[in-house]
C-alpha positions in Angstrom: -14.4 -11.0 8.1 -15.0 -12.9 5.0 -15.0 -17.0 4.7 -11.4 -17.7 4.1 -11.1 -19.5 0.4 -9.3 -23.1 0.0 -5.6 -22.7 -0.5 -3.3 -20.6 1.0 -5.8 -18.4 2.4 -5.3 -19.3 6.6 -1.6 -20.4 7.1 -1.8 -22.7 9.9 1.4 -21.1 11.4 1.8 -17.3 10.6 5.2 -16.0 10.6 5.2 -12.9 8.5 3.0 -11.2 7.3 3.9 -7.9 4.6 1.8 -4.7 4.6 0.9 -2.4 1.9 1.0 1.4 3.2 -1.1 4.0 1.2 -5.0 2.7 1.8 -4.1 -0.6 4.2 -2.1 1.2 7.1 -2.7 4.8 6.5 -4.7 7.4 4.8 -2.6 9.3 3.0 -5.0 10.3 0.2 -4.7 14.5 0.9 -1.3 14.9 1.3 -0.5 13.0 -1.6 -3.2 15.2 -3.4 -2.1 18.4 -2.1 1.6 17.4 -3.8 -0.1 16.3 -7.1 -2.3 19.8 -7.0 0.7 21.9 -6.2 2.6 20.5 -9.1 -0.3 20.5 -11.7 -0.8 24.8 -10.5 2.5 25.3 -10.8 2.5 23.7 -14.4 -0.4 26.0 -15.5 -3.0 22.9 -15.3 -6.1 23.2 -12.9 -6.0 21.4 -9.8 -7.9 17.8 -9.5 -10.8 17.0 -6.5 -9.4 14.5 -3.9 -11.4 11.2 -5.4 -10.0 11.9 -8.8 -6.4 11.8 -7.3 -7.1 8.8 -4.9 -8.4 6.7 -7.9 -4.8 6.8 -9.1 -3.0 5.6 -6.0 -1.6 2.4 -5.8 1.2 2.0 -8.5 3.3 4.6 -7.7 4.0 8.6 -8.0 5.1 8.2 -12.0 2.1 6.9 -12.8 0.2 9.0 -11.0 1.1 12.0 -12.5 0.7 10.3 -16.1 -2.9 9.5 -14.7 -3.7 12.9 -14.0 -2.0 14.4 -17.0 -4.3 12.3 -18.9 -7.2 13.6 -17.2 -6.5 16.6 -18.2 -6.0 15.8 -21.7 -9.7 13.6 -21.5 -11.3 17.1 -19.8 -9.8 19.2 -23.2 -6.6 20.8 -21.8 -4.2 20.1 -24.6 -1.5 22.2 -22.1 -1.1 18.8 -20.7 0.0 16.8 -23.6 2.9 19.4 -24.0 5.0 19.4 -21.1 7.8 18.0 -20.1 7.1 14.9 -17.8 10.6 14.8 -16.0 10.2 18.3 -15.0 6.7 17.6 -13.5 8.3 15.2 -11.5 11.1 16.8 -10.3 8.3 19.6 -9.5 5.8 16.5 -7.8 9.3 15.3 -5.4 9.6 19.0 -3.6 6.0 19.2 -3.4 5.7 15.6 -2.2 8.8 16.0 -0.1 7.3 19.1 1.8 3.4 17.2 2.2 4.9 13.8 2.9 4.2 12.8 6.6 1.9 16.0 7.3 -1.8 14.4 6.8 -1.2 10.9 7.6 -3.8 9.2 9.5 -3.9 5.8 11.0 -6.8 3.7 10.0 -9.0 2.3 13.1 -7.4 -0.3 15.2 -4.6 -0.2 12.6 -2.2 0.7 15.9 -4.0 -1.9 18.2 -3.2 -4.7 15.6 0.0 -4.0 15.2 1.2 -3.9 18.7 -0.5 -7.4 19.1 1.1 -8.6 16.3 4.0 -7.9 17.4 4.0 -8.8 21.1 2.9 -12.1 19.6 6.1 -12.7 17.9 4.7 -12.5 14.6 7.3 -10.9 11.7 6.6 -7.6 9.6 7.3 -6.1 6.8 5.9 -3.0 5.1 5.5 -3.9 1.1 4.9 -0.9 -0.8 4.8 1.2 -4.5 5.4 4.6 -2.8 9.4 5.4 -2.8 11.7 4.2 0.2 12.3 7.5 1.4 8.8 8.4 1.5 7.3 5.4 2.6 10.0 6.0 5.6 8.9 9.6 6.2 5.2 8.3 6.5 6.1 5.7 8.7 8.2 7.8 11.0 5.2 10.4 10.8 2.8 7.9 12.2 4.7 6.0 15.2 4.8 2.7 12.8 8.2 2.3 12.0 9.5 0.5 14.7 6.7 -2.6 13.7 8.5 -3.5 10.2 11.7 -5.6 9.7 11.9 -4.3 6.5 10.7 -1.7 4.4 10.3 -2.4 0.5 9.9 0.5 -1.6 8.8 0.7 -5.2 12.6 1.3 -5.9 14.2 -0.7 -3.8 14.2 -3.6 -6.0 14.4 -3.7 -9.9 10.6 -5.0 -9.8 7.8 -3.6 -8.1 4.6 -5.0 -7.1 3.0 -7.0 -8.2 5.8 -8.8 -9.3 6.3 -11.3 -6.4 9.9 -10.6 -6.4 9.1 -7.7 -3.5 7.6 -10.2 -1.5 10.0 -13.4 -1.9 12.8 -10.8 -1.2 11.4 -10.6 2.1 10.7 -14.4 2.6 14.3 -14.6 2.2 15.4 -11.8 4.1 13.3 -12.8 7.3 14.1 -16.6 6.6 9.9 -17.3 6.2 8.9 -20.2 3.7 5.5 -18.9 1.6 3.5 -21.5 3.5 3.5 -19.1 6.7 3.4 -15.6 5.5 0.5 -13.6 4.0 0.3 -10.2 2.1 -2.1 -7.6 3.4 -3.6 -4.8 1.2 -6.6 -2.9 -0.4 -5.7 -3.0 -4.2 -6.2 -5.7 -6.7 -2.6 -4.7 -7.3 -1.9 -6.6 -3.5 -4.0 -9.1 -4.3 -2.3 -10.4 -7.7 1.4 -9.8 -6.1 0.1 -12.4 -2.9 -1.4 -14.8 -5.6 2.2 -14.5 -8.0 4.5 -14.8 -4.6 2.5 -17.6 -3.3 1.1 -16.3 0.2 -2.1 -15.7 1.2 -3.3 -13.2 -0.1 -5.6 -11.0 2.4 -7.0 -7.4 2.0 -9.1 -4.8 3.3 -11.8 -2.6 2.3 -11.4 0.6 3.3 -8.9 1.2 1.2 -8.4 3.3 -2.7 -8.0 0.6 -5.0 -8.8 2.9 -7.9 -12.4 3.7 -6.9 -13.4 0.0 -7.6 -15.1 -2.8 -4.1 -11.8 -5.0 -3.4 -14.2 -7.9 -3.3 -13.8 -8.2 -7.0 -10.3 -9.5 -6.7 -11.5 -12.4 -4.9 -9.2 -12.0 -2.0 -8.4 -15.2 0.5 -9.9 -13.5 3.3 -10.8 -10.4 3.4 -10.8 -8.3 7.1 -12.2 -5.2 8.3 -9.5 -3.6 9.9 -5.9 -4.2 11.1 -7.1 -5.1 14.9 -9.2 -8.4 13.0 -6.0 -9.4 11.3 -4.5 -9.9 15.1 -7.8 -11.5 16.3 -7.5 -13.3 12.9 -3.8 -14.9 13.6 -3.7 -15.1 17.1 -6.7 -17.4 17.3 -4.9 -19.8 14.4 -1.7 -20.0 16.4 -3.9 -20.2 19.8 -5.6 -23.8 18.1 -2.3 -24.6 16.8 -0.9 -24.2 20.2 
């Protein structure tokens, strides 16, 4: 674990804390690919490798498929710059619907943490740019559902992150001032929505965060895995104690 920066980097009372999904909780990278790879065949475009896809994740399936349209535009396929975008994503949703859930993969000591978390008392909420309904497919796919108060989608608000709006909709849902709640990610895009809400802003870096070391956004703390997070908390309310 990294030195914690001045600030609101080490809440000396945690009460919430929100999670991103995709590349914080669970690997999710092939199964969104395999959607993405479906839908670019079935358009007539060739399919993408796996890093090219996970580079894009993090903002959302719209701008995913514009990132790989684009791709193909930058590799000389002018098919791409012809179709029609709401068709590919009505295409990308069945495909998506059918691969959500089926290649998920907990990250190391991501369960662990969680459970101590919550036997702890501490409140959680999962924060992310992936669509409620899948975001809840993935969730119920992987045994984590029952560990979040609240699931925010990328269209469950009018914003998504990383407008803080997602994550003062759960301080006041969950009743949490932004003094004792962080936000947990891999991205720079988690990292700028914790800095905008006003929480701590922590991350980790096994994550996608477009190809690019999470160390670069300067996060408060940054932790190696979920099951450090619980070390990480526990031992601040232990002192406070």
């Amino acid at each position: 674990m990294t030195d914690p920066c001045p600030g609101n980097a080490v809440p000396h009372s945690v009460r919430l804390i929100t999670f991103d999904l995709d590349g914080t909780l669970v690997d999710t990278a092939s199964e969104i690919a395999e959607a993405a790879n479906r839908t670019l065949a079935q358009t007539g475009l060739p399919r993408r490798a796996l890093p090219d896809v996970t580079r894009l994740i993090g903002h959302g399936t719209r701008e995913l498929m514009r990132g790989l349209l684009a791709q193909a535009v930058e590799a000389g396929d002018a098919r791409a710059e012809d179709v029609d975008f709401e068709a590919i994503m009505q295409c990308f949703e069945g495909h998506y619907h059918d691969t959500t859930g089926t290649d998920s993969r907990l990250y190391p000591g991501c369960l662990e943490g969680l459970t101590r978390l919550r036997d702890a008392g501490i409140q959680m909420a999962c924060v992310t740019n992936k669509e409620h309904r899948f975001a809840v497919r993935v969730l119920q796919a992987t045994g984590l559902s029952a560990f979040f108060r609240l699931v925010v989608g990328g269209d469950s608000l009018a914003q998504k992150k990383p407008h803080a709006a997602v994550i003062q909709y759960c301080l006041d849902a969950l009743a949490v001032p932004q003094s004792q709640a962080a936000h947990l990610g891999d991205s720079s895009i988690d990292v700028d929505t914790a800095r905008r809400a006003g929480v701590a802003a922590w991350a980790v870096p096994y994550g996608y965060n477009g190809g690019m070391p999470i160390e670069a956004s300067h996060p408060d703390v940054l932790f190696p895995g979920i099951d450090a997070v619980a070390d990480h908390v526990l031992s601040v309310a232990a002192k406070a104690a």
